[in-house]
LUMFIDREN-995634 format. One line per 10 residues: number of its first residue (from 1); their letters; for each residue x, y, z of C-alpha. Coordinates in nm, 4 decimals, always signed. Layout:
# residues N
NUM = A = X:Y:Z; ...
END
This chain:
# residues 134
1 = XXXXXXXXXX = +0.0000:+0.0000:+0.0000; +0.1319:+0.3367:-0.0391; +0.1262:+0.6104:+0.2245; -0.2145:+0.7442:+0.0819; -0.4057:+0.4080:+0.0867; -0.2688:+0.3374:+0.4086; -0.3677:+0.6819:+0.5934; -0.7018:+0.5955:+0.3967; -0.6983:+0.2526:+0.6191; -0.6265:+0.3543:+0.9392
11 = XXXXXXXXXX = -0.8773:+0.6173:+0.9231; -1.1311:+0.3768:+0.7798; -1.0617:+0.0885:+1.0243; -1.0842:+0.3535:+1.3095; -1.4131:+0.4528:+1.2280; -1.5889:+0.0966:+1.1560; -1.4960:+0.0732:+1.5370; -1.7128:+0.3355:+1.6081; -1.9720:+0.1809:+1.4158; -2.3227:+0.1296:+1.5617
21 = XXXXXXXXXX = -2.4242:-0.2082:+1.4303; -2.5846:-0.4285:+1.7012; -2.8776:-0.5624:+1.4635; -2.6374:-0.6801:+1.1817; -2.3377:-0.7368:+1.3684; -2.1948:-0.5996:+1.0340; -1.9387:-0.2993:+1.1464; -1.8169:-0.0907:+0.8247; -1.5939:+0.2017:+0.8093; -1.4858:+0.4446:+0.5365
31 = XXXXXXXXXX = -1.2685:+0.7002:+0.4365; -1.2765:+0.9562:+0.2002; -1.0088:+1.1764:+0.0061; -1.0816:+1.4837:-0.1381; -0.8934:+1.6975:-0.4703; -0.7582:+1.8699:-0.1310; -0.5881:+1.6480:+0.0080; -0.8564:+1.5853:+0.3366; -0.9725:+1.2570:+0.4180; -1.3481:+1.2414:+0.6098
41 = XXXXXXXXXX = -1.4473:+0.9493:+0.7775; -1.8042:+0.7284:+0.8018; -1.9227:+0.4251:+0.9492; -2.2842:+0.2497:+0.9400; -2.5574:+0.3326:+1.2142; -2.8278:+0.0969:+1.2167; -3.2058:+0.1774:+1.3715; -3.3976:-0.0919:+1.5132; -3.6642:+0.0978:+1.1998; -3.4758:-0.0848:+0.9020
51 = XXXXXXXXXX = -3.3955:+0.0364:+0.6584; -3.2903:+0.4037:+0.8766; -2.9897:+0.3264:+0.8878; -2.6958:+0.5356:+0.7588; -2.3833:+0.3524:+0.4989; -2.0866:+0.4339:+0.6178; -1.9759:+0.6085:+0.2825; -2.3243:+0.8030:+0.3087; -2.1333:+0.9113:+0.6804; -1.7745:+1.0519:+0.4788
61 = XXXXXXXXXX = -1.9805:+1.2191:+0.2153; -2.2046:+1.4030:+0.5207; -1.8682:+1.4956:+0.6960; -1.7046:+1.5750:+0.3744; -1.9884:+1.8321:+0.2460; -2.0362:+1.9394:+0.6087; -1.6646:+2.0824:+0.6006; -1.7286:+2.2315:+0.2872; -1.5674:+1.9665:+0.0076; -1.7219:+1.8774:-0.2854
71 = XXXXXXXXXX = -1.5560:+1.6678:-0.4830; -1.4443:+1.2591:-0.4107; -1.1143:+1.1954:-0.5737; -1.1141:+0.8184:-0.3784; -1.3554:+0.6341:-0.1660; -1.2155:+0.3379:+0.1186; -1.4550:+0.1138:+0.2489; -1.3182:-0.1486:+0.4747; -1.5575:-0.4405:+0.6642; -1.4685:-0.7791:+0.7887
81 = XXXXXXXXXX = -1.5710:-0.9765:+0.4819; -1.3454:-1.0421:+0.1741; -1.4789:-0.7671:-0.0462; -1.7163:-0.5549:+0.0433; -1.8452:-0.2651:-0.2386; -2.1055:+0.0023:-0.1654; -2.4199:-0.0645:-0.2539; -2.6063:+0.0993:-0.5013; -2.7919:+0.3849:-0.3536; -2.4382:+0.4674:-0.1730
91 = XXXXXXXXXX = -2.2577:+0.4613:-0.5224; -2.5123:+0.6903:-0.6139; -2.4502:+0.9207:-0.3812; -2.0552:+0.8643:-0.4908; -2.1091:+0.9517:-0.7941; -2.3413:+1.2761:-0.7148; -1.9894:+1.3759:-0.5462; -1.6905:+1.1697:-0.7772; -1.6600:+1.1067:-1.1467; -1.5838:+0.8342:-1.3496
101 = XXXXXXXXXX = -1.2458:+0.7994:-1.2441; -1.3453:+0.8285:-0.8817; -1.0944:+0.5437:-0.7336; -1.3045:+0.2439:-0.4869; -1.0626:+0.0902:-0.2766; -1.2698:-0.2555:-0.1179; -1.0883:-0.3559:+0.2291; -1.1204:-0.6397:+0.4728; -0.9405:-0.6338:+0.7982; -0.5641:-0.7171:+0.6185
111 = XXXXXXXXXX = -0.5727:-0.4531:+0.3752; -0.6790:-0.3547:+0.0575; -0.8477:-0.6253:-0.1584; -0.9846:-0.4730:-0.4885; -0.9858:-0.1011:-0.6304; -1.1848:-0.0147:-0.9337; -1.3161:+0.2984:-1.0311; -1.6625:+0.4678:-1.0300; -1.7202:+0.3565:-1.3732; -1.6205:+0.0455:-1.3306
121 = XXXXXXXXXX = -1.8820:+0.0308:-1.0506; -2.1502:+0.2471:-1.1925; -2.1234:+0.2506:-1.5612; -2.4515:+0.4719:-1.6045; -2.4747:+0.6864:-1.3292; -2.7382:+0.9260:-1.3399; -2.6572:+1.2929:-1.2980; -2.7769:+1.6490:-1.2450; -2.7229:+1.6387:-1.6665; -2.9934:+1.3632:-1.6470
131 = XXXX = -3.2452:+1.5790:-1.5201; -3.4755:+1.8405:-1.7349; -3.4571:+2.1889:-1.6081; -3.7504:+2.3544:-1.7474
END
């Protein structure tokens, strides 16, 4: 891993600790880097209401628009399963904030398993270009 991806895993580990999961038992953290240079953490928060919940990338993209960033140049997400990928409202949400190149990095508890890209992901996002302003 280089320096990057690493910082990106510590601070993604460290929040899936924080993670309020007691339904699933499924703890998942993520990290997110911006154009800047800032990485914002996320981790899930489950509600005995399913589905209220909150993904932990939906978490880093809160924290990262709450401090003003608004662009994803990568996305971490680390859980303890052998790949884990956001699921599709959450890439969604990705790509409202990333483009096509936006790098996915898919961690389990030993480091980094997979990284693709947005596209890869999400081939046909829809976008605020999809929509008719009238």
């Amino acid at each position: 891993m280089t320096d990057l991806e690493q910082q990106l895993y510590n601070t993604a580990l460290t929040a899936r600790q924080n993670a309020y999961a007691p339904y699933s038992e499924f703890s998942v953290g993520a990290a997110i880097l911006t154009d800047s240079g800032q990485i914002f953490a996320g981790c899930n928060v489950e509600n005995a209401a399913y589905p209220c919940g909150t993904c932990a990338e939906a978490g880093a993209i809160s924290a990262m628009i709450a401090r003003g960033e608004r662009h994803i140049k990568a996305i971490l997400i680390l859980a303890d399963t052998t790949c884990i990928l956001p699921c599709g409202n959450c890439l969604q949400k990705i790509a409202e904030f990333g483009s096509a190149q936006t790098i996915i990095y898919s961690a389990d508890l030993k480091g980094i398993k997979k990284t693709q890209t947005l596209a890869d992901l999400l081939p046909q996002n829809f976008s605020a270009e999809d929509m008719n302003h009238a």
